[in-house]
PyMOL CGO cylinders between C-alpha atoms (Angstrom):
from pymol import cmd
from pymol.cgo import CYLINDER

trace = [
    CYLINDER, -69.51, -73.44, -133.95, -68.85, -71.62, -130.87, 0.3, 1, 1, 1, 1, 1, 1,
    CYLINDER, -68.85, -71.62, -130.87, -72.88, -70.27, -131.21, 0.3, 1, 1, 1, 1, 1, 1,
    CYLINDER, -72.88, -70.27, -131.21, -73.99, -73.79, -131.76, 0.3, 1, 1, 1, 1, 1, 1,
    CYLINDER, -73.99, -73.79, -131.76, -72.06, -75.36, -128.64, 0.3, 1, 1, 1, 1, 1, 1,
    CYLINDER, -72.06, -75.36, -128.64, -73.95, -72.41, -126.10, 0.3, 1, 1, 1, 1, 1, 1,
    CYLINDER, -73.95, -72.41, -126.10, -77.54, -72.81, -127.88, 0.3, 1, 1, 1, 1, 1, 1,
    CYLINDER, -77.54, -72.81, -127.88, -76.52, -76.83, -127.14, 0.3, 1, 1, 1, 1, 1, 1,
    CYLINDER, -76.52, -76.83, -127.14, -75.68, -75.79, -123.56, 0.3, 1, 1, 1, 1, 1, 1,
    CYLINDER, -75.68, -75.79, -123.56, -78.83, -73.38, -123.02, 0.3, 1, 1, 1, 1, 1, 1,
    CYLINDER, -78.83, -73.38, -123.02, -81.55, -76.17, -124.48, 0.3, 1, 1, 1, 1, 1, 1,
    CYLINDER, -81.55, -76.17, -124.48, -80.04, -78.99, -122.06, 0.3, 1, 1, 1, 1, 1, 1,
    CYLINDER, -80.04, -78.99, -122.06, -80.62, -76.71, -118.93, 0.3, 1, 1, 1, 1, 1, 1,
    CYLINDER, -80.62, -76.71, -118.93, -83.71, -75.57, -119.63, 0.3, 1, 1, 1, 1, 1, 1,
    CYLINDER, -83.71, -75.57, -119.63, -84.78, -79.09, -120.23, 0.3, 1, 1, 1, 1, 1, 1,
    CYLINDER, -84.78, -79.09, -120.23, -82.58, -80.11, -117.09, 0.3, 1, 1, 1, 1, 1, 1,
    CYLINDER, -82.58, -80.11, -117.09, -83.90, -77.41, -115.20, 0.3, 1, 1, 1, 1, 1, 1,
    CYLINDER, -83.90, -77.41, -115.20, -87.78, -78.94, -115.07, 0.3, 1, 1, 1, 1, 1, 1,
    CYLINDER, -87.78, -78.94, -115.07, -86.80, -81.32, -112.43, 0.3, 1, 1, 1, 1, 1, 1,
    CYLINDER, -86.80, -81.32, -112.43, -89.00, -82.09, -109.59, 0.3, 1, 1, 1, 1, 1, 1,
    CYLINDER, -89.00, -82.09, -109.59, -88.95, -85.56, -107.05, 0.3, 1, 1, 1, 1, 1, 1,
    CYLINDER, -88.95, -85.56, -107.05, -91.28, -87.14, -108.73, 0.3, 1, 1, 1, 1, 1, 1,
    CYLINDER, -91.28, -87.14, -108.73, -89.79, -86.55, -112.70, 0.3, 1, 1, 1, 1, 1, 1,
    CYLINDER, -89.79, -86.55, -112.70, -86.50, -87.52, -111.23, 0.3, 1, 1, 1, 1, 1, 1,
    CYLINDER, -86.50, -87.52, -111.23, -87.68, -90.69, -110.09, 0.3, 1, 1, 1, 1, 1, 1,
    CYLINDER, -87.68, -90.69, -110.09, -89.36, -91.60, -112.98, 0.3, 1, 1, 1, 1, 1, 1,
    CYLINDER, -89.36, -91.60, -112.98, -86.92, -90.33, -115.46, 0.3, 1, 1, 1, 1, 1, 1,
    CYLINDER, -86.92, -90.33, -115.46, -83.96, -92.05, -113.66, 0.3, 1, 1, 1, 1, 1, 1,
    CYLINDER, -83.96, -92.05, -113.66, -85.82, -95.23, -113.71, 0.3, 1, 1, 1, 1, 1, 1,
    CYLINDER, -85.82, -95.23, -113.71, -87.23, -94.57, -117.55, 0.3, 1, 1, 1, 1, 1, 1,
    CYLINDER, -87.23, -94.57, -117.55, -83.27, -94.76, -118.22, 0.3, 1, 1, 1, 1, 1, 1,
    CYLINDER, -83.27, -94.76, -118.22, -82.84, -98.21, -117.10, 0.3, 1, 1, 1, 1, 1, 1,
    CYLINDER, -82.84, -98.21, -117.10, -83.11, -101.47, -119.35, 0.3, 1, 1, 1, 1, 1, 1,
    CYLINDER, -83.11, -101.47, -119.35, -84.95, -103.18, -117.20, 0.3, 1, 1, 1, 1, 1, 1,
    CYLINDER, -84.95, -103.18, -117.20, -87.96, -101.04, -116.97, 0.3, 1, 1, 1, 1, 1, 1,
    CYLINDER, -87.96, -101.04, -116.97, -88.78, -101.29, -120.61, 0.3, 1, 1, 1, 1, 1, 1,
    CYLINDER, -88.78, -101.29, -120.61, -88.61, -105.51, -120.13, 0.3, 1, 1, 1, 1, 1, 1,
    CYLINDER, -88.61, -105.51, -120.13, -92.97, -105.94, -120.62, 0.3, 1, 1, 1, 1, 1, 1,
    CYLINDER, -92.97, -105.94, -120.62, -92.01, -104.10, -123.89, 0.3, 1, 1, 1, 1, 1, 1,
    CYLINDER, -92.01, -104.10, -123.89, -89.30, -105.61, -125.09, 0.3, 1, 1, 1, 1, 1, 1,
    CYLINDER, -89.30, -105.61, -125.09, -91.81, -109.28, -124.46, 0.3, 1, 1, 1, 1, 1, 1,
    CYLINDER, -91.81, -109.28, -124.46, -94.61, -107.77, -126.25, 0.3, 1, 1, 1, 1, 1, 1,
    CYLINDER, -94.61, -107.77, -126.25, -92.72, -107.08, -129.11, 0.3, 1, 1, 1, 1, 1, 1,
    CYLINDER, -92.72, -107.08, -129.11, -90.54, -110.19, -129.58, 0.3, 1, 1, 1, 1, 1, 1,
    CYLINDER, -90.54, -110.19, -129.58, -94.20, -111.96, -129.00, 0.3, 1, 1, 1, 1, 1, 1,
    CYLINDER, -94.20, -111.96, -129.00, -95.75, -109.70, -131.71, 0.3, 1, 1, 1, 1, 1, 1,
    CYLINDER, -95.75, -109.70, -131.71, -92.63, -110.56, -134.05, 0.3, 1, 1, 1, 1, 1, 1,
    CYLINDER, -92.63, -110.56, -134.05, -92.87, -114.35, -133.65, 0.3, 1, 1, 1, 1, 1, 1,
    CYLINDER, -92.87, -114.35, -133.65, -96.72, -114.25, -134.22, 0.3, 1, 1, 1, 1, 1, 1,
    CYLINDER, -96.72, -114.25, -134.22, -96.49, -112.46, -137.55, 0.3, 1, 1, 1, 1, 1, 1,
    CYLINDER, -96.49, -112.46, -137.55, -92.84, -113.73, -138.64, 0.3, 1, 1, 1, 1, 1, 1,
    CYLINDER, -92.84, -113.73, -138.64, -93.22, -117.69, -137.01, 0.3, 1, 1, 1, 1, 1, 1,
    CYLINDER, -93.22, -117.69, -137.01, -89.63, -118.94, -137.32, 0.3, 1, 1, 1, 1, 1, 1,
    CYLINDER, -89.63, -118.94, -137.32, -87.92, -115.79, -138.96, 0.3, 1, 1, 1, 1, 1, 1,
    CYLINDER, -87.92, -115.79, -138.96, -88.92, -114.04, -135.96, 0.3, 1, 1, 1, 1, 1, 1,
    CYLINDER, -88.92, -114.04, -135.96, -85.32, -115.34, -135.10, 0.3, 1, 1, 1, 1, 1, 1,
    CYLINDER, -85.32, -115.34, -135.10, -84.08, -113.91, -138.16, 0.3, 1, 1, 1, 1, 1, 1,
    CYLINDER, -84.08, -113.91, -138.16, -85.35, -110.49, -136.84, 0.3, 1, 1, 1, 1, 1, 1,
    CYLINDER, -85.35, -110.49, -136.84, -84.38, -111.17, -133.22, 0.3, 1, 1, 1, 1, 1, 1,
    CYLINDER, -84.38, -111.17, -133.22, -80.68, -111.31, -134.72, 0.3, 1, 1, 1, 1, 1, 1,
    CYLINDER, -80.68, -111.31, -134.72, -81.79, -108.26, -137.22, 0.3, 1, 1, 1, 1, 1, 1,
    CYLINDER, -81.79, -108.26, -137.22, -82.48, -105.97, -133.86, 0.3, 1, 1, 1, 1, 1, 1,
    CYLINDER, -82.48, -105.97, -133.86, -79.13, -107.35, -132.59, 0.3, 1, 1, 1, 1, 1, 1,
    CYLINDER, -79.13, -107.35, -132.59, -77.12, -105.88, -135.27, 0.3, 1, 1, 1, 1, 1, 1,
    CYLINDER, -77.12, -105.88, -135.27, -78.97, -102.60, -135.40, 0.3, 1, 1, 1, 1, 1, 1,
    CYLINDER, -78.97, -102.60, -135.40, -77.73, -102.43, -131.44, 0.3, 1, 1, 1, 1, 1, 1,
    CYLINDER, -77.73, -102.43, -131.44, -74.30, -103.67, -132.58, 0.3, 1, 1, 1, 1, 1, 1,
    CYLINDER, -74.30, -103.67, -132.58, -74.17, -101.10, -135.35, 0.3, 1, 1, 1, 1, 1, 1,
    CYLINDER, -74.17, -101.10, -135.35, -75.15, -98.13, -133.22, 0.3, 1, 1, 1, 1, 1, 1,
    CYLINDER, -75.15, -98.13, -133.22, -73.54, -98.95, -130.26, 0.3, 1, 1, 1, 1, 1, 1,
    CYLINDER, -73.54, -98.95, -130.26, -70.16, -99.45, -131.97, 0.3, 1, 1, 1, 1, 1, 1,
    CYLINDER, -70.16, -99.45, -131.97, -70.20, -95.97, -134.28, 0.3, 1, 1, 1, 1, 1, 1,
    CYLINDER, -70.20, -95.97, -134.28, -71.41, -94.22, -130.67, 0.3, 1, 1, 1, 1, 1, 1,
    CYLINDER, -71.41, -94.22, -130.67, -69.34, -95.69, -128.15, 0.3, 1, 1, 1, 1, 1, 1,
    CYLINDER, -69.34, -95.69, -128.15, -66.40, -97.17, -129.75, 0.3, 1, 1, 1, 1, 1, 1,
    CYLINDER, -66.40, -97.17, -129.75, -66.05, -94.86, -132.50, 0.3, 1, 1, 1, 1, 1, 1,
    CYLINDER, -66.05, -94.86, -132.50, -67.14, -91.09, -131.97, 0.3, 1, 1, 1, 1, 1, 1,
    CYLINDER, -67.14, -91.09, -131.97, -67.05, -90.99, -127.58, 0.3, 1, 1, 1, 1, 1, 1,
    CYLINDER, -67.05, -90.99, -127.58, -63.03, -91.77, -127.87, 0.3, 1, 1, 1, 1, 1, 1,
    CYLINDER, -63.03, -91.77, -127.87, -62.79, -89.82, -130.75, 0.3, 1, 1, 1, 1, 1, 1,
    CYLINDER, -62.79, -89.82, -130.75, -64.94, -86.44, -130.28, 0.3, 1, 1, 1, 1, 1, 1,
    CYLINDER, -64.94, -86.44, -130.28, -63.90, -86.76, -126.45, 0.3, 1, 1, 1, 1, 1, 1,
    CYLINDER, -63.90, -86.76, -126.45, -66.67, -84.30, -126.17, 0.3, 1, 1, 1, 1, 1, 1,
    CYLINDER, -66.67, -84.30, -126.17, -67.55, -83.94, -121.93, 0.3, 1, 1, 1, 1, 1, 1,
    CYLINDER, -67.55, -83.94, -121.93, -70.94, -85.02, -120.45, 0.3, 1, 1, 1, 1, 1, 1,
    CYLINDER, -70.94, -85.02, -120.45, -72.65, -82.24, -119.30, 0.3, 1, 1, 1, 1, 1, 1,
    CYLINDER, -72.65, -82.24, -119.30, -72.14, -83.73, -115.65, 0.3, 1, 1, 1, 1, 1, 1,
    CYLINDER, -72.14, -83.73, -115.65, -68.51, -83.47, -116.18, 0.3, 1, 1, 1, 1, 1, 1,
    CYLINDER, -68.51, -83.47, -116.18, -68.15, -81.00, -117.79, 0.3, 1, 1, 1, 1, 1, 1,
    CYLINDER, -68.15, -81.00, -117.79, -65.86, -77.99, -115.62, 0.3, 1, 1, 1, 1, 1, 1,
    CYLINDER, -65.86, -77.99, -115.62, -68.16, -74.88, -116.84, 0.3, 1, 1, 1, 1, 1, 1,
    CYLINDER, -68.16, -74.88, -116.84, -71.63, -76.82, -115.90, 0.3, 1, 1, 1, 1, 1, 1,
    CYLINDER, -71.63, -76.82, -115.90, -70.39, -77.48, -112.24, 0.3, 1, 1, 1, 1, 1, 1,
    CYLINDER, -70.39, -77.48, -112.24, -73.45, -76.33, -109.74, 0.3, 1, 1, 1, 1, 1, 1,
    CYLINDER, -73.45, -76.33, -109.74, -75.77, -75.99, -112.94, 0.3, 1, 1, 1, 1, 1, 1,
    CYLINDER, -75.77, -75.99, -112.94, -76.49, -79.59, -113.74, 0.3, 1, 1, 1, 1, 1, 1,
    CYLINDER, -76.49, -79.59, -113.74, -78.99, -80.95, -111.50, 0.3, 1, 1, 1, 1, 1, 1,
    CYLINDER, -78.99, -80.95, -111.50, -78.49, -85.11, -111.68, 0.3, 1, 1, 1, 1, 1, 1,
    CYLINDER, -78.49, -85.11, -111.68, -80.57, -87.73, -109.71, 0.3, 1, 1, 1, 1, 1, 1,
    CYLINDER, -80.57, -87.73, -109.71, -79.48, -90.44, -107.50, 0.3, 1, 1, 1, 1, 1, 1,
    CYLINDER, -79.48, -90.44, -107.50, -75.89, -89.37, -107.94, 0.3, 1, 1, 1, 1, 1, 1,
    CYLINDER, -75.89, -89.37, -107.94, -75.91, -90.46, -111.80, 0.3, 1, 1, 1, 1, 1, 1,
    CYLINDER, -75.91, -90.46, -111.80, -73.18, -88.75, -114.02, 0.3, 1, 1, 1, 1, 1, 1,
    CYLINDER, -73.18, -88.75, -114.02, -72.68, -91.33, -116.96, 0.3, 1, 1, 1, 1, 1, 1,
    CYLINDER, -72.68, -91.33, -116.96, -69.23, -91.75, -118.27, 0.3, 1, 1, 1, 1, 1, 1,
    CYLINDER, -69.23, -91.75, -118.27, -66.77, -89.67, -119.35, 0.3, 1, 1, 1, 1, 1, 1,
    CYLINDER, -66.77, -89.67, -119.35, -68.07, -89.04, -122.95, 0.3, 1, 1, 1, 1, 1, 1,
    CYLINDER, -68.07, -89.04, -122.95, -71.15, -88.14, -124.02, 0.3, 1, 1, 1, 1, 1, 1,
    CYLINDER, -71.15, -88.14, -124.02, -71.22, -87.43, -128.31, 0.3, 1, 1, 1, 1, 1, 1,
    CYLINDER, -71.22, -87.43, -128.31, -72.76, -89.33, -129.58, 0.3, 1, 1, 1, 1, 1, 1,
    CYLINDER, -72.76, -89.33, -129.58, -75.47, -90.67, -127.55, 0.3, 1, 1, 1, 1, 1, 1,
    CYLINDER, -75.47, -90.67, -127.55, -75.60, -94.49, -127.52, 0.3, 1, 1, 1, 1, 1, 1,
    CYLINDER, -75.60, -94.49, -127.52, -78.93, -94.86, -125.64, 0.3, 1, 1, 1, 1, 1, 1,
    CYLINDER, -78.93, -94.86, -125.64, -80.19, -92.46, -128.43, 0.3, 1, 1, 1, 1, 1, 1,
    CYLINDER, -80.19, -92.46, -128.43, -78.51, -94.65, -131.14, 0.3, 1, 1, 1, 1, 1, 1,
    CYLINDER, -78.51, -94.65, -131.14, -79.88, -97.96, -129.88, 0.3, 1, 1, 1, 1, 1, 1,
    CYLINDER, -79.88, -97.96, -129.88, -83.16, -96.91, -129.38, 0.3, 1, 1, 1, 1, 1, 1,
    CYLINDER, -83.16, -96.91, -129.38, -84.20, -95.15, -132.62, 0.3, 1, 1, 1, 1, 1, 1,
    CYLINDER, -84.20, -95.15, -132.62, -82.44, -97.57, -134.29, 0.3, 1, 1, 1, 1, 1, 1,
    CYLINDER, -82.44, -97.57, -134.29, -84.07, -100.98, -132.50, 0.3, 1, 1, 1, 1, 1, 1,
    CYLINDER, -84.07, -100.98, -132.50, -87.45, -98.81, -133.43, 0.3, 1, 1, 1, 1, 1, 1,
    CYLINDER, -87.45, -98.81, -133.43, -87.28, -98.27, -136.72, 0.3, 1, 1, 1, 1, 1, 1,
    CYLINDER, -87.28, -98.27, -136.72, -86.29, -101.86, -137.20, 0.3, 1, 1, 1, 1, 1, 1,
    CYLINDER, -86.29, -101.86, -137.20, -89.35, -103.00, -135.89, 0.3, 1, 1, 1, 1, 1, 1,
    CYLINDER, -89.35, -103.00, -135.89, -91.38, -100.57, -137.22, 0.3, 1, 1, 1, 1, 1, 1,
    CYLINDER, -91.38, -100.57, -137.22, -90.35, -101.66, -140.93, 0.3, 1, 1, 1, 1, 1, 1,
    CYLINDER, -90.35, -101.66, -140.93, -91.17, -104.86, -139.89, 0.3, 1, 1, 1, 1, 1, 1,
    CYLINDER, -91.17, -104.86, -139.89, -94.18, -104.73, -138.24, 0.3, 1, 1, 1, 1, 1, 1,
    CYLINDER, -94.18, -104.73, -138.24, -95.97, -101.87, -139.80, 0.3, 1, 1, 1, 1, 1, 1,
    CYLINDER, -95.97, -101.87, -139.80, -97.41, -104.06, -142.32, 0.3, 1, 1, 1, 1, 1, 1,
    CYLINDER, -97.41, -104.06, -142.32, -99.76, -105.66, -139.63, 0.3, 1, 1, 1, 1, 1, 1,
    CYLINDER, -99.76, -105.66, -139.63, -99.89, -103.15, -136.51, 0.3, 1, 1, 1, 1, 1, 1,
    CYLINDER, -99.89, -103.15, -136.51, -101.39, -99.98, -137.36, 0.3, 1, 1, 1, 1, 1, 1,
    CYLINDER, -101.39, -99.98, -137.36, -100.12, -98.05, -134.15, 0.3, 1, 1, 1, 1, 1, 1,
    CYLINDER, -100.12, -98.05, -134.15, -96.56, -99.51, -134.54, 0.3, 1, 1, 1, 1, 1, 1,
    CYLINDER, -96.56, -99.51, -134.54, -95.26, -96.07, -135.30, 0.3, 1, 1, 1, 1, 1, 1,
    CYLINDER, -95.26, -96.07, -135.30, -95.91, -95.38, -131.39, 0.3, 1, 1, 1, 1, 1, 1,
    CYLINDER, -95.91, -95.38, -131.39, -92.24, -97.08, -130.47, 0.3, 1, 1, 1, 1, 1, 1,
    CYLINDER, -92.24, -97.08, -130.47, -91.29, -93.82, -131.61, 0.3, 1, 1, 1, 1, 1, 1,
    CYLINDER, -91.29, -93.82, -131.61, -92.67, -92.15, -129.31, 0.3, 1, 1, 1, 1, 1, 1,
    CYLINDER, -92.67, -92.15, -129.31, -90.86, -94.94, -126.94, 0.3, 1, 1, 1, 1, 1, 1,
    CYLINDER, -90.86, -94.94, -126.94, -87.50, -94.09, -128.47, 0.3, 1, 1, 1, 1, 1, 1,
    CYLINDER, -87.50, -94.09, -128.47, -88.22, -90.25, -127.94, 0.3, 1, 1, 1, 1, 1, 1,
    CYLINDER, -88.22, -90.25, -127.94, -89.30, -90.57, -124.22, 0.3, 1, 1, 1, 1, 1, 1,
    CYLINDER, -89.30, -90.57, -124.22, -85.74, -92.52, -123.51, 0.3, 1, 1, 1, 1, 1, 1,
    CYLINDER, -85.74, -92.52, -123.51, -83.81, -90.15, -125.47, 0.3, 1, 1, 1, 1, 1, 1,
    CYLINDER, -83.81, -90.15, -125.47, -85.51, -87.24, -123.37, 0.3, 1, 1, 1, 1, 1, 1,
    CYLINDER, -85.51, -87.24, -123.37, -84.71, -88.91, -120.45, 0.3, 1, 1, 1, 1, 1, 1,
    CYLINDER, -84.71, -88.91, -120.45, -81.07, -88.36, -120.99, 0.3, 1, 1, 1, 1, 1, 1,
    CYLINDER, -81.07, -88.36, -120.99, -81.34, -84.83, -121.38, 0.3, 1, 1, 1, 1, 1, 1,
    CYLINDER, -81.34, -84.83, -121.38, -83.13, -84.34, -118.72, 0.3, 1, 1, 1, 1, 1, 1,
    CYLINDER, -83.13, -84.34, -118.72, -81.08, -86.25, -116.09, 0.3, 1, 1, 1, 1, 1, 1,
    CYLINDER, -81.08, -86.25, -116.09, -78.16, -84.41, -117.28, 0.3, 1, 1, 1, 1, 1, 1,
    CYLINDER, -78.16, -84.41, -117.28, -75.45, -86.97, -119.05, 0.3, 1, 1, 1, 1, 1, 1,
    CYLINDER, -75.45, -86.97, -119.05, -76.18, -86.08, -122.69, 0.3, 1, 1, 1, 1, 1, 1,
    CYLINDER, -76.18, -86.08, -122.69, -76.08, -82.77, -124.55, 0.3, 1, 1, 1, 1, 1, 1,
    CYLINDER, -76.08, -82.77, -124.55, -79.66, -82.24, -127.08, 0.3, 1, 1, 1, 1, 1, 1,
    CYLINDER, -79.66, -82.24, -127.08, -77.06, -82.34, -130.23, 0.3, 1, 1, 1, 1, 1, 1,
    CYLINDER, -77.06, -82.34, -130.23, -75.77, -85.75, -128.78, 0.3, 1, 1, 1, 1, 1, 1,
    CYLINDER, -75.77, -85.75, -128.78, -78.69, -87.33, -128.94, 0.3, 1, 1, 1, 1, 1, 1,
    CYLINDER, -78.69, -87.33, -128.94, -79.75, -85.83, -132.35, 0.3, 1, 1, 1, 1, 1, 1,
    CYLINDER, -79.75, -85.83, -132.35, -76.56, -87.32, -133.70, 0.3, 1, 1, 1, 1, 1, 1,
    CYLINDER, -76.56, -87.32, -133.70, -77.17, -90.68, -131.86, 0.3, 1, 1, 1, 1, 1, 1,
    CYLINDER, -77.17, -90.68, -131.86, -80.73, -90.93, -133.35, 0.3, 1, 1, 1, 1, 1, 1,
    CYLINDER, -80.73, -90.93, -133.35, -79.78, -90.38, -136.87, 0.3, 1, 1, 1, 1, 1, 1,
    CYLINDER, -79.78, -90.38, -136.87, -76.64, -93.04, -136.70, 0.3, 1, 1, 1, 1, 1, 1,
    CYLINDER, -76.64, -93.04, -136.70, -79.26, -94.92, -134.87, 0.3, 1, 1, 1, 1, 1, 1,
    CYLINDER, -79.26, -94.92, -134.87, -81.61, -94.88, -137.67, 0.3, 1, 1, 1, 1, 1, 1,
    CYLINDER, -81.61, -94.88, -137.67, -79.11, -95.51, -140.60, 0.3, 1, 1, 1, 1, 1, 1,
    CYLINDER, -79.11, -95.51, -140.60, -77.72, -98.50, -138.28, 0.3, 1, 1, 1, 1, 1, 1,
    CYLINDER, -77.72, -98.50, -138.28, -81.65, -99.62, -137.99, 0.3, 1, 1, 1, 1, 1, 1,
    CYLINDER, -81.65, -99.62, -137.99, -81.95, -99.01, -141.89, 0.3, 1, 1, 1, 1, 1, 1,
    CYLINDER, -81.95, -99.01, -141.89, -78.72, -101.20, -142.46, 0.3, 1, 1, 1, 1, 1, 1,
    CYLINDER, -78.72, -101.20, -142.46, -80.06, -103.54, -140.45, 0.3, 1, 1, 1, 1, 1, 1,
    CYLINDER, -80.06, -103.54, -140.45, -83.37, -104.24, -141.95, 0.3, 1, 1, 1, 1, 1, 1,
    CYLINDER, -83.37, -104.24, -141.95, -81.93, -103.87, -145.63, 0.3, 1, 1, 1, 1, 1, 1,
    CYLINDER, -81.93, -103.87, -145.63, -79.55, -107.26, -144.69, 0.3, 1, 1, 1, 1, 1, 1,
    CYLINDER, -79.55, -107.26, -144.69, -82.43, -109.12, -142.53, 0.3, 1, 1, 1, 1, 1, 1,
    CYLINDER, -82.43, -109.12, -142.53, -85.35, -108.54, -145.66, 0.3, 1, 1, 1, 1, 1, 1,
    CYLINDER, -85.35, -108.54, -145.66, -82.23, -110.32, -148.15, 0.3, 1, 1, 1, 1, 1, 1,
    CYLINDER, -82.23, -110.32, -148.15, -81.50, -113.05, -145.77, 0.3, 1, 1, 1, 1, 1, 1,
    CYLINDER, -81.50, -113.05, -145.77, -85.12, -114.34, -145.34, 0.3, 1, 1, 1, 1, 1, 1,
    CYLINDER, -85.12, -114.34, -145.34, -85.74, -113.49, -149.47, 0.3, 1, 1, 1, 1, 1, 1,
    CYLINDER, -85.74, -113.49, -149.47, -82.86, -115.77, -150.13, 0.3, 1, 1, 1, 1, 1, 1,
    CYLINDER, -82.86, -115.77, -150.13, -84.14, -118.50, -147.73, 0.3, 1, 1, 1, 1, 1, 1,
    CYLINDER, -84.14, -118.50, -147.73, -87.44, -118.28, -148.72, 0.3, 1, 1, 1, 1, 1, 1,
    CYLINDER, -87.44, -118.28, -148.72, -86.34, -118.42, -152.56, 0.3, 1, 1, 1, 1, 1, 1,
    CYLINDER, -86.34, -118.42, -152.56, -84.22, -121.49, -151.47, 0.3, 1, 1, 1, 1, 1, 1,
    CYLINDER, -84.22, -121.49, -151.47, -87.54, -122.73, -149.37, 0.3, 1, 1, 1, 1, 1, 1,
    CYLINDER, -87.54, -122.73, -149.37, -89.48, -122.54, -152.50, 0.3, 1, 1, 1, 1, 1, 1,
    CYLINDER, -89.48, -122.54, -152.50, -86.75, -124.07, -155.07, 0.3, 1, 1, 1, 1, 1, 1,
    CYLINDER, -86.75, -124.07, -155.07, -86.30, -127.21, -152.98, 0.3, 1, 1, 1, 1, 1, 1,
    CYLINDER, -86.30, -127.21, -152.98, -90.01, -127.94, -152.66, 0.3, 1, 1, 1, 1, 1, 1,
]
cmd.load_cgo(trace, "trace")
């Protein structure tokens, strides 16, 4: 375990490590919510064009993959696991380079920006793969914001492995209850007509 934690240590600063002013801008900024808000429009637009009124259905669907995620993460495993951030952590002092004075909480494992963002894509990409060819690219969406935690410093890589795969059973979960709730209103749709 002891080899695992120091290969865990060595991949974040090397990753940390490629800083430069203009990465650290844009990373630092990638981080935020409200950068990603002409996304998050397209996609409830391209919901509600294909899905009409259950695009509500998976509006609340993407709420309780975040709800899912974020609870296991942050509620769960950070109080639990207790595991550092790298920008607290006493043996990283002087090695982690951080932007704009940003050193998350406490806790790091698991991550929840990891969790909430492969989870929210997979969602939508089980949903809207049927009529969007590319729609496996939020992937790559999810993968750039992961990175971007690494990279400024406040996760671990193995914290944001962990937070993708509870992200994508929560996004899993998620989809398996939204599919049943619109199959049982649309049998109940079609028995009342």
């Amino acid at each position: 375990m002891n080899d695992l934690i120091e290969l865990d240590k060595k991949i974040l600063l090397f990753f940390n490590g490629l800083h430069n002013p203009f990465w650290d801008t844009v990373m630092y900024y990638a981080t935020q919510t409200f950068c990603w808000l002409p996304l998050y429009i397209l996609l409830i637009l391209l919901i509600f064009k294909k899905y009409k009124v259950n695009g509500w259905l998976l509006l609340l669907g993407a709420a309780l993959t975040i709800a899912l995620a974020n609870t296991i993460t942050s509620e769960l495993m950070k109080p639990y696991f207790e595991r550092l951030r790298p920008t607290r952590e006493p043996s990283l002092q002087g090695l982690i380079h951080t932007v704009n004075g940003y050193i998350g909480g406490l806790y790091g494992f698991a991550s929840s920006h990891a969790a909430n963002t492969f989870g929210t894509a997979l969602f939508l990409w089980l949903w809207l793969r049927p009529f969007y060819k590319h729609s496996y690219l939020i992937f790559l969406w999810a993968a750039f914001m992961t990175y971007t935690r690494i990279y400024l410093g406040v996760h671990y890589p193995a914290d944001v492995l962990v937070g993708a795969v509870i992200g994508l059973l929560s996004g899993w979960a998620a989809y398996q209850v939204t599919y049943w709730v619109i199959m049982q209103r649309t049998k109940k749709n079609a028995s009342s007509s």
